[in-house]
N, C-alpha and C positions, 0 to 999 in steps of 0.2 A: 877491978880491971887494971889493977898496977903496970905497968910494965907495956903496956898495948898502946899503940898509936892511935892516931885518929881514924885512919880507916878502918882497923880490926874493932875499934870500939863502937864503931858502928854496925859492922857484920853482928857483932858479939851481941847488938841488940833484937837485931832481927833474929839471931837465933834464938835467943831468948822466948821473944812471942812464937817462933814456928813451935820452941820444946811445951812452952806453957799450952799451947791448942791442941797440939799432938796431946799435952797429959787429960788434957779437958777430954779430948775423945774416948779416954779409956771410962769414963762416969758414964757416955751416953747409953751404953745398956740398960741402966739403971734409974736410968730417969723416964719415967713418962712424960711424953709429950705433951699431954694437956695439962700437963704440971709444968712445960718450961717448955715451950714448941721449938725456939730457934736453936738450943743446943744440937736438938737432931740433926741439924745439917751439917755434925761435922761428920756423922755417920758417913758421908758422902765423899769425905775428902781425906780420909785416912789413908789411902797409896799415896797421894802428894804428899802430905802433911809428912809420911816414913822415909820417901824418898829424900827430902828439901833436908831432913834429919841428918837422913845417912852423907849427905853432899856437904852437909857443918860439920858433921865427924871428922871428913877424909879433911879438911880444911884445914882443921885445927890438926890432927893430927900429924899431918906431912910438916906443919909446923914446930911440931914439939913443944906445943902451949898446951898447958893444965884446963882451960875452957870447952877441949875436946870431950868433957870428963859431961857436962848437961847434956848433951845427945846422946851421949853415950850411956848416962844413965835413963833416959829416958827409952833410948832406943828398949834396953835389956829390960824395962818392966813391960815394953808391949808386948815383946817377943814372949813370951808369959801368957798374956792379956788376950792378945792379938796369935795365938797359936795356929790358926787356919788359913791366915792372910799368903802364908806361898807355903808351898807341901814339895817332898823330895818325892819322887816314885819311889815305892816299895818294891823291892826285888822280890817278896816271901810272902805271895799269895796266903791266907789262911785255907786251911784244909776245905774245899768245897763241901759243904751238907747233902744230904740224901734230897733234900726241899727246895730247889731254887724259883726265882721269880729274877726276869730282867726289866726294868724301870726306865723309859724313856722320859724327859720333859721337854717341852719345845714352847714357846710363844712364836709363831709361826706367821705373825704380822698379814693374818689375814694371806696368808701366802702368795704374797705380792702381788694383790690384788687390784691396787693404784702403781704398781710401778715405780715404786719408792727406790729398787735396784734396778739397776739399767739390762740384767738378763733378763730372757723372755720367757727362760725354762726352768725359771725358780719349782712350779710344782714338782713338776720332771726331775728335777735335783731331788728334790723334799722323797721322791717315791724313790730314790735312790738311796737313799742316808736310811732309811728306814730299812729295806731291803737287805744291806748292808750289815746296820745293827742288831735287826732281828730281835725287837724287843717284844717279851711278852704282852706286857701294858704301856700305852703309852697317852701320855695327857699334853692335853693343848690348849695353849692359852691362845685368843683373839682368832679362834679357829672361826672359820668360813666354811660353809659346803661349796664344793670343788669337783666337778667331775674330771678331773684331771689326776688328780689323788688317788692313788689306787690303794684302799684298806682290804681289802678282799679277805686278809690272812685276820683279819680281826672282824671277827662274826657278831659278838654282844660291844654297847657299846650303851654312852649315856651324854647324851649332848642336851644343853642350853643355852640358846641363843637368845639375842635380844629379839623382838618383834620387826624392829627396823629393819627398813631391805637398805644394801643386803643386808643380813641378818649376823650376826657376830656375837662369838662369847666362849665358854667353853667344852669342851668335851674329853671323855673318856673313852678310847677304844682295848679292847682285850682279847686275848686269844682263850680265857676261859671264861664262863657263865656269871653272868653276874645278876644277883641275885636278891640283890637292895639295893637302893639308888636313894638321893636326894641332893637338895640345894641350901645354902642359910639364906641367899636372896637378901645382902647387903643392902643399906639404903640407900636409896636416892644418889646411884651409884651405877654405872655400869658395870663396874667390878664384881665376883663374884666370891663364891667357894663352894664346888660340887663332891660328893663323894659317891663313891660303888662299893658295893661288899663281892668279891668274889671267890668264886669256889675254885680251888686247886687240890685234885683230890682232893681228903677228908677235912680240910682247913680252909675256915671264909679269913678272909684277910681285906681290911677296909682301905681302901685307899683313896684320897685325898687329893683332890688340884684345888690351889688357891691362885687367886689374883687380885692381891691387894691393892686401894687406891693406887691408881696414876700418877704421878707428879707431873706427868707431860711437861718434859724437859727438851728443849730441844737444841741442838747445837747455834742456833741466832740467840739464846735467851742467853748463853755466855758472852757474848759481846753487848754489853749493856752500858747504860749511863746510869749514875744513879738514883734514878726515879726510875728509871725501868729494874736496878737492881731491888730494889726494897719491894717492888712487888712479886715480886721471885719469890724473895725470902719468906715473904707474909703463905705466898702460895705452897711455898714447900711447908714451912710453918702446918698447916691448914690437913698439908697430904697427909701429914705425919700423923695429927690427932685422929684424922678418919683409921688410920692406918691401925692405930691403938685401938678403937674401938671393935674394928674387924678382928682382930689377932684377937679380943676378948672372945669375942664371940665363936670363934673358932674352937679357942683352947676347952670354952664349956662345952662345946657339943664333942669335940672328942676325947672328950673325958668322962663322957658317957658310954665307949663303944666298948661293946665288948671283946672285940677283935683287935689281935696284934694289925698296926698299923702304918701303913708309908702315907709320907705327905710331900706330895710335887708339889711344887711353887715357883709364882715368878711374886717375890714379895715387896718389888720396886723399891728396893729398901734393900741394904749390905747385913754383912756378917756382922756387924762391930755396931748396931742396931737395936732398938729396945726392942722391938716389935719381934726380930729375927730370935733372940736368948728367948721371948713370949711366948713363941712358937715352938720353939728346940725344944723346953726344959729338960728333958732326960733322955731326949732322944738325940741316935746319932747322927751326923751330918758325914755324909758318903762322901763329900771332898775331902775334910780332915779325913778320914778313915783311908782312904784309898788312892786319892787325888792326887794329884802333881803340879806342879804350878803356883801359876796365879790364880789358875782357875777363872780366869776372867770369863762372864758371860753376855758383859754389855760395856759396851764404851763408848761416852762421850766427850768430847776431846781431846781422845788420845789417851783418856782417865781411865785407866782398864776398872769396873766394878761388878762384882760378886753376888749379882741378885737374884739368882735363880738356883735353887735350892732340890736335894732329893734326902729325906728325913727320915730316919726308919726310926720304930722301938726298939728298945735295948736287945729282944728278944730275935733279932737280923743281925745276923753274920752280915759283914757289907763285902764284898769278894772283891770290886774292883768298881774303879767309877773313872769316867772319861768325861770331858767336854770335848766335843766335837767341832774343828775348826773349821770347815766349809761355812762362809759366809751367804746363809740362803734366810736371814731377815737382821730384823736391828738386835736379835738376842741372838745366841750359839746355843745348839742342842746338850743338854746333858742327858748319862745312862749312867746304871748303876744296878749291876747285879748282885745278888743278896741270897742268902740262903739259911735253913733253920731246921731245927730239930723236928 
């Protein structure tokens, strides 16, 4: 650090640690959690961690100091790494296939069932965005029975609920027959993972809603002291190993199906994630494919993050994928139309 003053020698430190945690975050796919729980939490803080990067770059930069050159290399192996994290829109639709299928996802927060949004026509909205979208299947996380909700256009359908009144958990509804159904029934969990096989014309195609461990994060739990931070940590810590366990579990039962397959999720948990690459392996992820953005589907903070997921096998054309920005819960709807030989 020749040549640098005391102030820049200071900055030049903090860069340091933001580049060294930004690099650590590029491991945490690779690490399971009950092998090393607290690294996963950086999975959570990769848009800061990229931003704080890009804001030492321009620093040093506009400077004409050689030290812009650690962000800068760091930045250039996430961008690698980290391929999914903002997407350009594609002008150049792939050819649609003779086979389509369109794919909702929503965590629909019980749809505003406590008033958590100060509208009073959140369902009314919800029967809106749907309408609108016109998806074939569509899955729901922390869904509630709702007579306010109009499914009418989806006639089979496959819900489970918790016992509790009200009663909350997840469901599948679909505009075609469905014609296998089940659940893995997580432990000692309210979380879930249900799937349907359904028939479209001559082809069953299994689909998949996951809702992995909670981390029940809330916006008071960032302003903390540190004895209320450390048991944050321990609790994310904790979310994360359950979370590995579930993705285990998942990965063995659909890797028994015989069916080409989509997987909805809200996996409480980013792209840049053990649990998320656990899930993916060869399959393709409809934001990179088609996305645009940030793709942001939850934000706490003001921290836009990426936790809601639409996953096909290789054997799906992904044709286009949207997030939906109407604010009508604590997560934003994703869709994604697909198609196949």
């Amino acid at each position: 650090m020749k040549g640098l003053g005391f102030i820049d020698k200071v900055i030049y430190f903090f860069n340091s640690l933001f580049a060294l945690a930004l690099l650590l975050s590029l491991l945490v796919p690779f690490i399971p959690p009950q092998s090393f729980p607290l690294i996963g939490v950086l999975s959570l803080v990769v848009s800061p961690l990229l931003l704080v990067n890009i804001v030492f770059f321009i620093y040093w930069l506009l400077r004409f100091k050689r030290q812009m050159l650690l962000s800068l290399i760091i930045l250039g192996i996430c961008f690698f790494q980290f391929n999914s994290f903002y997407r350009i829109a594609m002008t150049d639709p792939p050819p649609m296939l003779q086979k389509q299928l369109k794919v909702m996802n929503f965590n629909v927060r019980l749809f505003n069932n406590y008033d958590w949004l100060p509208d009073k026509d959140i369902p009314e909205q919800i029967n809106g965005l749907i309408t609108s979208t016109n998806p074939d299947i569509i899955s729901f996380q922390e869904f509630s029975n709702n007579e306010t909700i109009n499914l009418n256009a989806y006639p089979h359908n496959y819900i489970q609920l918790k016992k509790q009144q009200p009663g909350f958990g997840q469901a599948i509804f679909s505009k075609y027959p469905i014609v296998n159904s089940g659940n893995l029934q997580f432990e000692n969990t309210s979380n879930n993972a249900i799937f349907v096989d359904i028939l479209k014309e001559n082809d069953t195609i299994r689909i998949y809603n996951i809702h992995l461990q909670s981390i029940q994060i809330n916006e008071k739990d960032v302003d903390f002291d540190q004895e209320r931070s450390k048991r944050l940590l321990k609790r994310i810590a904790n979310a994360f190993q359950i979370q590995q366990t579930q993705a285990e579990q998942l990965v063995e039962h659909s890797n028994k199906s015989p069916y080409k397959t989509i997987v909805t999720a809200d996996l409480n948990n980013t792209a840049f994630s053990y649990v998320f690459r656990k899930i993916k392996g060869d399959k393709k992820d409809a934001f990179a494919e088609r996305g645009s953005g940030l793709g942001k589907t939850f934000e706490l903070k003001k921290i836009p993050l990426r936790i809601d997921f639409i996953l096909t096998d290789p054997d799906f054309t992904v044709n286009t994928f949207e997030t939906h920005s109407e604010k009508l819960s604590d997560h934003f709807a994703i869709s994604s139309a697909v198609s196949w030989e």
